[in-house]
N, C-alpha and C positions, 0 to 999 in steps of 0.2 A: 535536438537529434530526433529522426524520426526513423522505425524501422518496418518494413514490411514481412509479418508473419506467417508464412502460406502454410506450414505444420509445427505441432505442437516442440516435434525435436528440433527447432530453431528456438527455442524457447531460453535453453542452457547459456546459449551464446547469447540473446539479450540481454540476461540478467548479470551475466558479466559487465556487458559494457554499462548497463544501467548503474550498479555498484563501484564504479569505477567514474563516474561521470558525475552522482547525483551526490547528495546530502542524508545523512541517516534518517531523515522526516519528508516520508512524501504521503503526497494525498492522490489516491486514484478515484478519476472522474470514466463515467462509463455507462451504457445502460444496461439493466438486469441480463446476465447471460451473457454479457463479451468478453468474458475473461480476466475482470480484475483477481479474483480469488485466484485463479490459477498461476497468472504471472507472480501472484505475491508469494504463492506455494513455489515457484520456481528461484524466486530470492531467494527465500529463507533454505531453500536448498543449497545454493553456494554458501551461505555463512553456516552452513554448519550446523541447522536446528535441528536439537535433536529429538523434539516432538512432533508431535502429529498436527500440521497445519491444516486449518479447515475454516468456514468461513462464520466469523464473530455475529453471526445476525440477531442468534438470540442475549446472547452471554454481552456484548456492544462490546465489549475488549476480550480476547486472547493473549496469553501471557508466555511466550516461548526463551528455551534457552538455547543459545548459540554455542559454539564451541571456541568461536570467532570473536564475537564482540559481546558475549553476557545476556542482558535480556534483547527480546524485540517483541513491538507491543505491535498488536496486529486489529483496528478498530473497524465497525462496520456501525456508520449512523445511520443505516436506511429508517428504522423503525423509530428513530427519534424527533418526539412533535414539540418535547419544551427545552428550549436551552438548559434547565435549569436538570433536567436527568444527569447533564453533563459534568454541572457543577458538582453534583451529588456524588459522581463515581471518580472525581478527582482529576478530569482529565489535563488540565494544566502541571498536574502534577508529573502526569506522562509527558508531556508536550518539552517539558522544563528538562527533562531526564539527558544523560547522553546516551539512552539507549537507542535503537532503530526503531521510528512510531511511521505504521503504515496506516492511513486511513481510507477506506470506503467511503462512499458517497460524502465527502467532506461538505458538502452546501450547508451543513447546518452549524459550521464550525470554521467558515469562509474569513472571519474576525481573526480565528487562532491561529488559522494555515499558511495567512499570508509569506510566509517566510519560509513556507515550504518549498519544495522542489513539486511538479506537477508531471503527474503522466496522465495523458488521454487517450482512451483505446475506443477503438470504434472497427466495426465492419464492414468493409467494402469489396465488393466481389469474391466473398468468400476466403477473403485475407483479411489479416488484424492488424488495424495500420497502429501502432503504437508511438506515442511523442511524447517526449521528456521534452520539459520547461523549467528550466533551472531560474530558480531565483536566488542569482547572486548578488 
């Protein structure tokens, strides 16, 4: 599914159809600034969270609660150089969960993802073409 973003208040209506289409585990691919944080600020708006979403750069996981479905784990691997950070903060353990796991810049965790759902957002003419890849 792909959708063409031209303002942010289209935003409410993708992440319906996204939540309705995809899997509670996706990984967003993106470069600095296209709006992964956002869009994911716009999910956790429909399910309900009732914390303050913002983006895990430092912290590598966000730990939110929903009203909807209980936890959603909200990951951002940019600053991560050894697999082994990962092992350290359990993330299979998130992965394993049936809660919602969003991840940031997944490439360092391409091994663990496989089985996720995929969105890729990018910039083109000043619109955010967004595509869900579902891996059923």
């Amino acid at each position: 599914m792909i959708w063409i973003c031209k303002e942010l208040s289209q935003l409410d209506k993708i992440s319906s159809e996204i939540l309705m289409l995809s899997k509670k585990k996706i990984a967003f691919h993106g470069s600095m600034g296209v709006g992964k944080t956002t869009l994911i600020k716009s999910i956790c708006k429909k399910l309900n969270v009732l914390d303050v979403v913002n983006s895990p750069t430092f912290s590598i996981v966000n730990e939110y609660i929903s009203e909807i479905n209980g936890k959603v784990y909200h990951f951002d691997f940019y600053r991560i150089i050894d697999k082994k950070e990962l092992v350290d903060i359990g993330v299979q353990y998130y992965f394993d969960s049936s809660a919602y796991c969003f991840v940031e810049w997944p490439k360092m965790v391409d091994d663990l993802t496989f089985d996720f759902d995929h969105i890729y957002i990018k910039l083109e003419n000043n619109n955010r073409i967004i595509k869900l890849i579902s891996n059923e």
